[in-house]
N, C-alpha and C positions, 0 to 999 in steps of 0.2 A: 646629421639629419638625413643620410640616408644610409641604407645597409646598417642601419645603429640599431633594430629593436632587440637582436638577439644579447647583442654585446652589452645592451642597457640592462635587459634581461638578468645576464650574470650577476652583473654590477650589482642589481636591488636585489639577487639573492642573500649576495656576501655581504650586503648590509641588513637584510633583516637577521640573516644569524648574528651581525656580530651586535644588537642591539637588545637582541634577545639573551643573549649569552652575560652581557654588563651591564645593561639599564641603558647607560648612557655612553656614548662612544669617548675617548680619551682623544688626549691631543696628537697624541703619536698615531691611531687608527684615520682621526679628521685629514690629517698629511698623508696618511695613507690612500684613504679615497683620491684625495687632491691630487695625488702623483699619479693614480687608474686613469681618472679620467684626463688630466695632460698627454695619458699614453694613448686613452683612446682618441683623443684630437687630433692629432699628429699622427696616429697610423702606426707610430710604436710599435703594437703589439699585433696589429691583423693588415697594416700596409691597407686601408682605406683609410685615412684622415678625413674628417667631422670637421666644419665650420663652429660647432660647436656645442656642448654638452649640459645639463643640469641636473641634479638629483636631490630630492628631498626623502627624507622618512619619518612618517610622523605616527607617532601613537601617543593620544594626546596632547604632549608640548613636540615643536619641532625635536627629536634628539641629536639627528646629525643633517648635513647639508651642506653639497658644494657645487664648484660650474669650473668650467673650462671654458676657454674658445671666444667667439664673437659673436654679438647680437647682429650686430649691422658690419658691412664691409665696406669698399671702397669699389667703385666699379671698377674691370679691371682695368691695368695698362701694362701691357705687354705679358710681361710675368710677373707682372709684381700686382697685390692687391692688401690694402691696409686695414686692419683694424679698427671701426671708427669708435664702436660701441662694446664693449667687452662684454661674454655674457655673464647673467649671475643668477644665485639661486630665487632670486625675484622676478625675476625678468618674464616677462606674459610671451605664452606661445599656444599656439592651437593645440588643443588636446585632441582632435579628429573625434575616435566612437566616445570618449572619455562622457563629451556629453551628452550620453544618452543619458547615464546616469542622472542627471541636471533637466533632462525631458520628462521623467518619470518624476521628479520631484514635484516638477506643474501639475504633471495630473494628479499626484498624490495631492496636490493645495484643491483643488477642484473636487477631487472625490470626498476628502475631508468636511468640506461645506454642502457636501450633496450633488452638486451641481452634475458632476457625472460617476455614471455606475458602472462600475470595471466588465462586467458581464453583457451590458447593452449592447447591440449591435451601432457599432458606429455611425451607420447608417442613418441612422434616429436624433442623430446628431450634426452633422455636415449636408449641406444643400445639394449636394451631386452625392453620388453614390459610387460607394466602392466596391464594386460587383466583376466579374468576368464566368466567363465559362466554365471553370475549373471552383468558384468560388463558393468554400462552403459557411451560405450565408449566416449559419446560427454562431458562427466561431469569430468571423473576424469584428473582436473587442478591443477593446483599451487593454484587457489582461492579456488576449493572444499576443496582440500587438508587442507589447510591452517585452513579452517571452518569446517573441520570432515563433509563435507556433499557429498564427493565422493562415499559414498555407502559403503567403504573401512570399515572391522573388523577385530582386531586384530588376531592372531593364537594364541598360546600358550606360542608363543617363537617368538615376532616379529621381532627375531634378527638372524644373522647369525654366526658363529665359523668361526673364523680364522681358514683354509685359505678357505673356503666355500664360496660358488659365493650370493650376497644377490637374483638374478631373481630367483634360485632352490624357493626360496621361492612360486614365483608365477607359476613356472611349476608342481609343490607338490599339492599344494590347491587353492582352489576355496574360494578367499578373501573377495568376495563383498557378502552382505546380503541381498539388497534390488535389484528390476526390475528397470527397466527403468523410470515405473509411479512413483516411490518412490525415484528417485535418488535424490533429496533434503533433505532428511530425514537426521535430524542430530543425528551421530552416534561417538562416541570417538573414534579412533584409534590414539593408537602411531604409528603406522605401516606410517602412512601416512608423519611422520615428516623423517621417514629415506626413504621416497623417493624422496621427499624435499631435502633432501642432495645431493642425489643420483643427481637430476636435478643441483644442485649447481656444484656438483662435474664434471656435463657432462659437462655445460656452460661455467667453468671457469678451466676446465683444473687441478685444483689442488684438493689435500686431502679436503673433509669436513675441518676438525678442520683447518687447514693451511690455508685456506681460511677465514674462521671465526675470525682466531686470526690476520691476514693481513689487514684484509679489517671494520671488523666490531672492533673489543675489542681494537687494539693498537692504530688506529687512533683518539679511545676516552676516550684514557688514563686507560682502564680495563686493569688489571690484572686479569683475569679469563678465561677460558678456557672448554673446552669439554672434558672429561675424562682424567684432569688437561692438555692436551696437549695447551704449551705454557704460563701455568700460571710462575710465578716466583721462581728460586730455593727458595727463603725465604718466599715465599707465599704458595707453594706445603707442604715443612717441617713444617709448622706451622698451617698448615692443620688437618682437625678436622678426628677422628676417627668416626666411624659409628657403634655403638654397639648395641645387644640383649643382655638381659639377657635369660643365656642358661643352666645349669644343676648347677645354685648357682652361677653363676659368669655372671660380666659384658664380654661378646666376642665379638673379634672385628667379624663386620657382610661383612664390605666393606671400602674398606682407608686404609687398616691394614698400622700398622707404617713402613713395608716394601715396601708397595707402595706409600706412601709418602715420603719416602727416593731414588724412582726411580728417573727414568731420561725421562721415557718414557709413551707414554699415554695408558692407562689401555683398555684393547683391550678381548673381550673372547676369549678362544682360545683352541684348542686341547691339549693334555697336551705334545705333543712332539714336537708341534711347536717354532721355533727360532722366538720368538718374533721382535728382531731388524730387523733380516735378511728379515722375511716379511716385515713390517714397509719401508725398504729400497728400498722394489723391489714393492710396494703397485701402482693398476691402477688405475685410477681416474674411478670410477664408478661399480668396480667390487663389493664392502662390504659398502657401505657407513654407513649399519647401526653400525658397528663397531665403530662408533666416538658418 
């Protein structure tokens, strides 16, 4: 779980060739992966060891699929740190950009019933306005958005703290990078997917995540969720830890087994804030980036 994308990289090359190549993997290639990735765990083959690994390949039915390693550890003592939870090719982990893809579906549910038009200016949409100096108005849509080509650059912190309003965002700084002549220019922001929200959230009246788990994950049978909100108690707890190695020991980095044991979706927040109590009194559009 860290230093791993390149290595995983490989890994899902040498399995879509070899899925491509027989249909279906044998049991001598399945032991094969399995024995990759015990080497990429251990450090075997690059001398950084992985807490721990999964990989799936799917085109149409699963065809092949395996894990290494450990979902959850032991905290440490001394040098020694245990296995508590092993991981597996089931086993729920943050997907990080994976769910933009799963952003785009909301609005695709939205644009489908009318409720919003890919080419409107957002604007038209959301109670504060996504504006700056640099910002050229006729572009920044749900489609630019969507395509990182709104002009739209990340800040530092394209997120807001409970109980913080996310527009301070856009009355603070001057977001957009490019002029008017260059508003096609494609440029990455995440910032763009928690406005996305923010429009989902204005359209449809409810939380981001409460929306996502209603309309897009439960109607097609996903268990998963945004900042686990709505995933399954036996899906949450069997959730995978997120660890660095940090002064001799594996630490948990995000997931801690204390928030896997919550009940609630993992939200940032000032350190004196009542999490539920906001949660409970939450406006549709005030924080979207919070989910």
């Amino acid at each position: 779980m860290q230093n791993c994308k390149g290595i995983l990289g490989l890994t899902v090359t040498m399995l879509y060739a070899m899925v491509s190549s027989v249909g279906i993997a044998s049991d001598a290639e399945t032991q094969g992966l399995q024995q990759r990735l015990d080497d990429i765990v251990t450090g075997e083959k690059t001398d950084q060891p992985l807490v721990g690994v999964a990989v799936s390949v799917k085109v149409g039915d699963i065809l092949i699929q395996a894990a290494s390693g450990c979902a959850e550890l032991s905290p440490p003592a001394g040098d020694e740190q245990t296995c508590l939870r092993p991981m597996l090719p089931t086993t729920k982990v943050r997907v990080a950009s994976i769910s933009k893809f799963f952003v785009a579906l909301g609005i695709q549910k939205l644009v489908a019933s009318g409720k919003i038009d890919l080419d409107t200016n957002v604007n038209a949409y959301l109670p504060f306005e996504v504006t700056g100096q640099h910002a050229p108005k006729p572009h920044v849509t749900a489609r630019t958005l969507l395509s990182h080509t709104s002009s739209l650059r990340d800040p530092e912190e394209y997120w807001v703290q409970a109980p913080g309003a996310f527009e301070d965002l856009f009355s603070q700084n001057d977001l957009f990078q490019y002029g008017d002549t260059d508003s096609e220019t494609f440029n990455y922001a995440n910032l763009g997917y928690g406005i996305l929200a923010g429009v989902i959230e204005a359209v449809s009246t409810e939380r981001f995540d409460r929306f996502m788990t209603e309309q897009v994950f439960t109607p097609n049978g996903y268990d998963v969720g945004f900042n686990w909100s709505g995933v399954s108690v036996e899906g949450r707890r069997s959730g995978c830890v997120l660890y660095r190695w940090v002064d001799g020991a594996w630490r948990p980095q995000t997931d801690a087994p204390e928030t896997l044991s919550d009940d609630r979706p993992v939200i940032y927040t000032t350190p004196d804030l009542d999490t539920s109590e906001f949660l409970s009194d939450y406006e549709p559009t005030s924080n979207p980036s919070l989910f």
